[in-house]
C-alpha atoms as an extended CHARMM CRD file, in Angstrom:
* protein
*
        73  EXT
         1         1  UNK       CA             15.5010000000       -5.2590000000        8.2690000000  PROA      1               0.0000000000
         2         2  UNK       CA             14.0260000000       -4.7580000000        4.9980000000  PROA      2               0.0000000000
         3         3  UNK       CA             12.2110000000       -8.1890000000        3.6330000000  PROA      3               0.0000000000
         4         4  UNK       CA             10.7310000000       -8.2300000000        0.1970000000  PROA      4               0.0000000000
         5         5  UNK       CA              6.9760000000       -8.5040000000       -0.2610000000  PROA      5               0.0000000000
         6         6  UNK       CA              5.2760000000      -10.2690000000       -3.1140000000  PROA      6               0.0000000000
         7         7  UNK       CA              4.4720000000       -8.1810000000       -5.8660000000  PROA      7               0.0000000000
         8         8  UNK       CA              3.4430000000       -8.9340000000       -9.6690000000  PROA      8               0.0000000000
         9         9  UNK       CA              3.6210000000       -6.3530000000      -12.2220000000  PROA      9               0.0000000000
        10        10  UNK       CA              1.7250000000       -8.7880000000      -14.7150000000  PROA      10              0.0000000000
        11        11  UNK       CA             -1.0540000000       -8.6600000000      -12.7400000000  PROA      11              0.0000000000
        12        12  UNK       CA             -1.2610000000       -5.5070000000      -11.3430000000  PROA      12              0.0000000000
        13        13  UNK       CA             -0.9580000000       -7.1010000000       -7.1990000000  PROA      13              0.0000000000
        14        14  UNK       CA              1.1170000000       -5.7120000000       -4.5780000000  PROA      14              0.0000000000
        15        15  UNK       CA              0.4190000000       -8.9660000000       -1.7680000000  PROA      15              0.0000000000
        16        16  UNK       CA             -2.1550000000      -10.4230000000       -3.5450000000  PROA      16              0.0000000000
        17        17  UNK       CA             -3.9720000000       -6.5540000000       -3.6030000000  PROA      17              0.0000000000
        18        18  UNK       CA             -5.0970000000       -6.0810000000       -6.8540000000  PROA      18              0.0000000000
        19        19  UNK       CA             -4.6850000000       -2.5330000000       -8.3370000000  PROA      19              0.0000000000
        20        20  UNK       CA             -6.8730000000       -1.2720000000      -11.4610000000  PROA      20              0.0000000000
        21        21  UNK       CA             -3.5610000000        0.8170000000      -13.6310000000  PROA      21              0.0000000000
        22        22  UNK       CA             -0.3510000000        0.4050000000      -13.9940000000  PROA      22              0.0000000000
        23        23  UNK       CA              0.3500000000        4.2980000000      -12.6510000000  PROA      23              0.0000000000
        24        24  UNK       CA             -1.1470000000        3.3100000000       -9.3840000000  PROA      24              0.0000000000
        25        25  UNK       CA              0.4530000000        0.2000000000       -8.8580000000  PROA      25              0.0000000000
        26        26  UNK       CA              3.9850000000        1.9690000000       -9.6390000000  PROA      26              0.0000000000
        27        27  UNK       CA              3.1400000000        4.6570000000       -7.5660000000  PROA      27              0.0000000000
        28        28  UNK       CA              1.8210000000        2.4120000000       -4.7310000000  PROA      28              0.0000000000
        29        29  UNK       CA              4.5710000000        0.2070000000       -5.1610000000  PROA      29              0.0000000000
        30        30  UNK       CA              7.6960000000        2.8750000000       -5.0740000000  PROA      30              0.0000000000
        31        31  UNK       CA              5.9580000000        4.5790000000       -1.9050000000  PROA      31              0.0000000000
        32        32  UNK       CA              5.6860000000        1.1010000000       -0.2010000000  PROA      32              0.0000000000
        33        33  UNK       CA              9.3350000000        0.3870000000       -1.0710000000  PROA      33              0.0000000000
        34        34  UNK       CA             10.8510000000        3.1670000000        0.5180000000  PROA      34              0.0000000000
        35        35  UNK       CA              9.2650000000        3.1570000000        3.2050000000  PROA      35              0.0000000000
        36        36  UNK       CA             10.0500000000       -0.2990000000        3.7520000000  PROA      36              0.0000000000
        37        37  UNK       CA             13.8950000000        0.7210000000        3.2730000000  PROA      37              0.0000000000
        38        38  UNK       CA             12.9520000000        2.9990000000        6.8350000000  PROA      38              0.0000000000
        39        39  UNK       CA             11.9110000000       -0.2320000000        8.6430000000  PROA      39              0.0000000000
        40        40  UNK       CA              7.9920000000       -0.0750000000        7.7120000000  PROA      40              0.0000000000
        41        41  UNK       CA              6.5680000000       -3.7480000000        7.4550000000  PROA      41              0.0000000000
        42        42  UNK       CA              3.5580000000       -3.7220000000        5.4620000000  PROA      42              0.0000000000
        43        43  UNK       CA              0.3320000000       -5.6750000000        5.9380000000  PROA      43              0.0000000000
        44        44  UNK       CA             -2.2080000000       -6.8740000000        3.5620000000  PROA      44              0.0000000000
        45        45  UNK       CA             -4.8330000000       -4.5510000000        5.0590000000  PROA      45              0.0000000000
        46        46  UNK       CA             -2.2800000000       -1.8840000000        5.1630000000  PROA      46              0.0000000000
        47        47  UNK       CA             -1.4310000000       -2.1300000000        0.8690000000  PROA      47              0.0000000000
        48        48  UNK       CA             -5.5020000000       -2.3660000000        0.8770000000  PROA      48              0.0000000000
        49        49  UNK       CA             -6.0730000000        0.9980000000        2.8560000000  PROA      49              0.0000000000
        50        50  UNK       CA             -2.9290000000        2.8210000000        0.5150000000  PROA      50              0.0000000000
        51        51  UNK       CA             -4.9540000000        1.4430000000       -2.4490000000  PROA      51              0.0000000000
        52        52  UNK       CA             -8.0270000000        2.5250000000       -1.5160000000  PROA      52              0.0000000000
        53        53  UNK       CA             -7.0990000000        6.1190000000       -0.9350000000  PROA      53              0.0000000000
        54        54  UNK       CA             -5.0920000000        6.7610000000       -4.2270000000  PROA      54              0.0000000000
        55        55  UNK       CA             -7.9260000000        5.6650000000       -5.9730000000  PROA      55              0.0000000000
        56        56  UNK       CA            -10.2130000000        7.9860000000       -4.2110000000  PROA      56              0.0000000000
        57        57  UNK       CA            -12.2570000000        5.4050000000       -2.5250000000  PROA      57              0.0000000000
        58        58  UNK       CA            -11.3830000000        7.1320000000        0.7310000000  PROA      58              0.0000000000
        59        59  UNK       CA            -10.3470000000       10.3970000000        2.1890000000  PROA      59              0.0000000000
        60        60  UNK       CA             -7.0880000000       11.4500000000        3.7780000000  PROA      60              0.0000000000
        61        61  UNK       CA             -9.2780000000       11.5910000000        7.2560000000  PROA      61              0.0000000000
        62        62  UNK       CA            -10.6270000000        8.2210000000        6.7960000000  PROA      62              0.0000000000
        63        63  UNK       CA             -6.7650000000        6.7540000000        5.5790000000  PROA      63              0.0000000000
        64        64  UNK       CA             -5.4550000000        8.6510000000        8.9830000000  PROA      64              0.0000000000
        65        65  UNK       CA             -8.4020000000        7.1480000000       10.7850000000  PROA      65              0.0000000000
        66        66  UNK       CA             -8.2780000000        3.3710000000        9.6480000000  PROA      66              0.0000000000
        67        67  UNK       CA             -4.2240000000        4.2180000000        9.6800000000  PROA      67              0.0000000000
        68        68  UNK       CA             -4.5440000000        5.3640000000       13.3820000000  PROA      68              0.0000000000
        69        69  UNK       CA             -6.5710000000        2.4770000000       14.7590000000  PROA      69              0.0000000000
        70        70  UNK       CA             -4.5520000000       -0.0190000000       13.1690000000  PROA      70              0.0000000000
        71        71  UNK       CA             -1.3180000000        1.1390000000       14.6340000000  PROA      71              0.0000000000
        72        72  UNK       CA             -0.0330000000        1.8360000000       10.6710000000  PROA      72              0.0000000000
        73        73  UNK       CA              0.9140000000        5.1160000000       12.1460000000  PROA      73              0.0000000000
């Protein structure tokens, strides 16, 4: 069942996860929305670990890694 999650294009936060451009929050925002539409509940830490990787603060391995042991996979 898909439930909205709290996000505020004013300030740039997808739950309370701030993001530092407007393309990345779209971006971030869109991919969490349709996946949401498949039955994916996101987390906090979860919008945290998408954010991190698109902005190149971590690699793929490391997303699948964190992604892996947090059950986001």
């Amino acid at each position: 069942m898909y439930r909205p999650i709290q996000i505020d294009r004013q300030n740039l936060t997808i739950m309370g996860v701030s993001f530092p451009d407007l393309v990345t929050f779209n971006n971030t925002a869109n991919a969490v929305g349709s996946n949401m539409f498949e039955g994916f509940e996101p987390t906090v830490n979860y919008i945290m670990l998408i954010r991190d990787y698109v902005t190149n603060k971590i690699t793929f391995s490391q997303f699948i890694d964190v992604a892996k042991k947090t059950n986001h996979v």
